[in-house]
C-alpha positions in Angstrom: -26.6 6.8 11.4 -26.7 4.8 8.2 -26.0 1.6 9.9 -29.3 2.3 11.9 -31.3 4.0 9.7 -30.8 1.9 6.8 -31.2 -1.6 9.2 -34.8 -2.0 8.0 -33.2 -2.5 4.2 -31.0 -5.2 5.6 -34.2 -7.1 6.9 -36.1 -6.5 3.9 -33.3 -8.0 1.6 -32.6 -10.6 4.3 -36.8 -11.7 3.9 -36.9 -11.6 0.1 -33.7 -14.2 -0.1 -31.2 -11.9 -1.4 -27.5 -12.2 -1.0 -26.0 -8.8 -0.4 -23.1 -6.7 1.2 -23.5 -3.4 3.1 -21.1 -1.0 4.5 -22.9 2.0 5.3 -24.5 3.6 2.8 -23.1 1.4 0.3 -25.0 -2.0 -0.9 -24.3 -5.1 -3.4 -27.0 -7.7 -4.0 -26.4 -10.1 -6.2 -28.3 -11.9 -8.8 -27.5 -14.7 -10.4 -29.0 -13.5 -14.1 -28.9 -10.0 -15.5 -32.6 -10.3 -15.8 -33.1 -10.7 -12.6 -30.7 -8.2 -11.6 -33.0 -5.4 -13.2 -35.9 -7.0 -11.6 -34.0 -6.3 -8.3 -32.1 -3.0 -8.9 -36.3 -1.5 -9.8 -38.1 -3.5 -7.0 -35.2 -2.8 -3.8 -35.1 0.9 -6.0 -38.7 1.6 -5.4 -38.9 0.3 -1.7 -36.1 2.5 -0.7 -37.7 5.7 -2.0 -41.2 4.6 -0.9 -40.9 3.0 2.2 -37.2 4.6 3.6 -38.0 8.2 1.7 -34.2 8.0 0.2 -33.1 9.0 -3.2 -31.4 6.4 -5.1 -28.1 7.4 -6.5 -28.6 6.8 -10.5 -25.0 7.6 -11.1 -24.0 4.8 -8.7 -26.7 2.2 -9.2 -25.8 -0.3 -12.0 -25.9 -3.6 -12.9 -22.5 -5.4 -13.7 -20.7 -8.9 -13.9 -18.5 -9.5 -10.5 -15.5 -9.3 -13.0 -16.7 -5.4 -13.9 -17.8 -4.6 -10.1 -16.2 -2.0 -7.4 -17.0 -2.0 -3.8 -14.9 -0.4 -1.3 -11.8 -0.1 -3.5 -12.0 -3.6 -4.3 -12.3 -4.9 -7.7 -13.1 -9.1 -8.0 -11.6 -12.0 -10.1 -12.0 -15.3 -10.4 -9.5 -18.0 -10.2 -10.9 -21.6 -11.1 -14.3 -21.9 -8.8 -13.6 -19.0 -6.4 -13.8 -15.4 -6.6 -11.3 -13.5 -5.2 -10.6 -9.6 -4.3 -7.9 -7.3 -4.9 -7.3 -3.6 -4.4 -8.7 -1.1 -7.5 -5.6 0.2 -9.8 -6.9 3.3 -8.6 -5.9 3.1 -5.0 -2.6 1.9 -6.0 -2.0 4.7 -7.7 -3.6 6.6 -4.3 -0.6 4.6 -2.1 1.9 5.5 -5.1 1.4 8.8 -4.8 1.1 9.5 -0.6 4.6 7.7 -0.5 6.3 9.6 -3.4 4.9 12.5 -2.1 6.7 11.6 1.6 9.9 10.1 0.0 10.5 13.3 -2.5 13.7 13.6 -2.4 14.2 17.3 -2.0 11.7 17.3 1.1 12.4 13.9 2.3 16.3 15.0 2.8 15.6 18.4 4.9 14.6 16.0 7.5 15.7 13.4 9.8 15.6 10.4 8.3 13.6 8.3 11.4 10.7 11.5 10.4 10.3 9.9 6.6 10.3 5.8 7.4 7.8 6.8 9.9 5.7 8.3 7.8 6.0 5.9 5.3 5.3 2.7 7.5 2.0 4.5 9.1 1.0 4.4 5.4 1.7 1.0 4.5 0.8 -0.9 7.5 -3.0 1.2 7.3 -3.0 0.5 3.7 -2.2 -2.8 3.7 -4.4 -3.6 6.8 -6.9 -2.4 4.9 -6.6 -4.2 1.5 -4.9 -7.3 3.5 -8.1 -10.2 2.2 -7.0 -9.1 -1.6 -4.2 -10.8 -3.4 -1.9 -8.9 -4.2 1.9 -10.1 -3.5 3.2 -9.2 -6.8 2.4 -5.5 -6.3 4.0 -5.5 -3.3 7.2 -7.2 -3.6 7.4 -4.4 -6.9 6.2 -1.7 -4.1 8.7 -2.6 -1.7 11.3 -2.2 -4.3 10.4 0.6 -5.6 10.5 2.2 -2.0 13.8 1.1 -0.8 15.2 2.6 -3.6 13.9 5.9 -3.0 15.0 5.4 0.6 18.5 4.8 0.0 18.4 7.9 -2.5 17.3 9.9 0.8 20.2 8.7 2.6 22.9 8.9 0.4 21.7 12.4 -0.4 21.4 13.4 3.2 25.1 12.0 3.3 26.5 14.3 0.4 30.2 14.4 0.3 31.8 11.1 -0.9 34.4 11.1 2.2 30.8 11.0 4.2 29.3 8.2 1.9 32.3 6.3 1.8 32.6 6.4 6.0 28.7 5.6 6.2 29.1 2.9 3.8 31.9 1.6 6.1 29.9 1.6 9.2 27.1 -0.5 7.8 29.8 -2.8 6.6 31.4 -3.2 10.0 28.3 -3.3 11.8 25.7 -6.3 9.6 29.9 -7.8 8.3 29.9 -6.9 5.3 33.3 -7.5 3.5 34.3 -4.8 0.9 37.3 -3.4 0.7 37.7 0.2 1.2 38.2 0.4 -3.2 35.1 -0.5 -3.6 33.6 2.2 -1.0 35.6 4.9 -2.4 34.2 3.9 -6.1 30.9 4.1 -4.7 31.4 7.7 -3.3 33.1 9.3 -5.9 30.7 7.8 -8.7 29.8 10.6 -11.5 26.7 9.1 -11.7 23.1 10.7 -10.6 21.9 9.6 -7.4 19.0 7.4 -9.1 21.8 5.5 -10.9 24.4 5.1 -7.8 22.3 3.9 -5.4 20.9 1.6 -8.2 24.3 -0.6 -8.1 25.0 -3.7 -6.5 27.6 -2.4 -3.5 24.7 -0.1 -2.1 22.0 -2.6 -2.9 24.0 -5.2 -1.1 24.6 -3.1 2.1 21.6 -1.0 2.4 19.3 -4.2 1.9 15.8 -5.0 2.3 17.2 -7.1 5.9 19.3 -4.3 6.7 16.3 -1.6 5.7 14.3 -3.2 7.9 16.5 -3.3 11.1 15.9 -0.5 13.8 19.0 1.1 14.9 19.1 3.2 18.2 22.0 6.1 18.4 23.4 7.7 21.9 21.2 7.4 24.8 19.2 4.5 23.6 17.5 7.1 20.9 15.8 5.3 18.1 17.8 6.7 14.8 16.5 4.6 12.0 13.3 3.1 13.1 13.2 -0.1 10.4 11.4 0.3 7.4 8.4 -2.1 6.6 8.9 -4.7 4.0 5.4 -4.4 2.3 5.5 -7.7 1.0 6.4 -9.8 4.3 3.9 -7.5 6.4 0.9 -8.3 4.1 2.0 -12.1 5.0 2.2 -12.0 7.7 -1.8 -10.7 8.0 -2.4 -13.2 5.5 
């Protein structure tokens, strides 16, 4: 309904000169002086009340540098002669959050494990198909850390004995060649540590990696156990 009813601003802007964005109900012009920007905001202001019979938002309605401006969830920077977008701190925070609520390791462990990647690769492939024009490649390769962290704290706590661990451990070794010795395994297992700090260490960083992370395995009868978890980073550049 916006996109029709509000088609009459588009060709009003479009006849004055002005350069502008529009998703729905939500509009950018820009103005290449801050003086002429208020000239704007009260002109395009006063036809939309008089002419479209709308109330112009005067929480929302403000005049800023690019630098300063929102739209969408984007925020702007420049980088020499071109301006660029990026996703708003706030909505990576959003993404933070949606993923350590699905990855909390006291829910995420009552259930099987192909539920929780699931889950958390519907959110990043919608998230990052929708922020995938903004740069953002450092936040992502920290993201994808983060997240296969937490993921291998799920598994190693769904595991929970060390003889269990230590087997699982072994299996992943046997299957991707992996060459440590059954020592190292059974140090591993029967670490005193918390699960933050064991699954922090270099044996199960090595064999739970982000290749192996990724990889979709498939149990008895062809059934899809561990569906591959997205690597944030390499999806985003691969829509790059």
């Amino acid at each position: 309904m916006s996109n029709l009813y509000l088609d009459k601003l588009d060709k009003e802007l479009e006849s004055r000169g002005l350069a502008f964005v529009r998703y729905a109900d939500d509009f950018v012009v820009f103005a290449k002086s801050s003086k002429s920007a208020e000239r704007v905001m009260k002109s395009v202001s006063s036809w939309i009340e008089r002419k479209l019979f709308l109330r112009v938002s005067q929480t929302k309605t403000h005049i800023v540098p690019p630098s300063k401006s929102e739209f969408l969830g984007f925020g702007f920077w420049k980088n020499g002669n071109e301006w660029k977008c990026k996703p708003l701190n706030s909505r990576k925070s959003r993404l933070y959050d949606k993923l350590r609520a699905v990855t909390c390791r006291r829910k995420a462990a009552a259930l099987p494990l192909s539920v929780t990647v699931t889950k958390v690769n519907e959110i990043l492939r919608g998230w990052i198909n929708y922020y995938a024009i903004g740069s953002m490649k450092l936040f992502l390769k920290e993201t994808g850390e983060w997240l296969r962290h937490r993921i291998r704290v799920i598994m190693v706590k769904q595991w929970k004995k060390p003889k269990t661990i230590q087997k699982n451990l072994r299996w992943y070794c046997n299957v991707f060649g992996f060459t440590f010795s059954d020592e190292d395994l059974f140090k591993v297992a029967n670490s005193r540590k918390g699960l933050y700090a064991q699954c922090n260490g270099n044996v199960i960083n090595f064999i739970l990696s982000p290749k192996v992370l990724e990889t979709k395995l498939k149990g008895k009868g062809n059934k899809t156990v561990f569906p591959g978890l997205v690597n944030p980073l390499a999806y985003y550049l691969s829509k790059s």
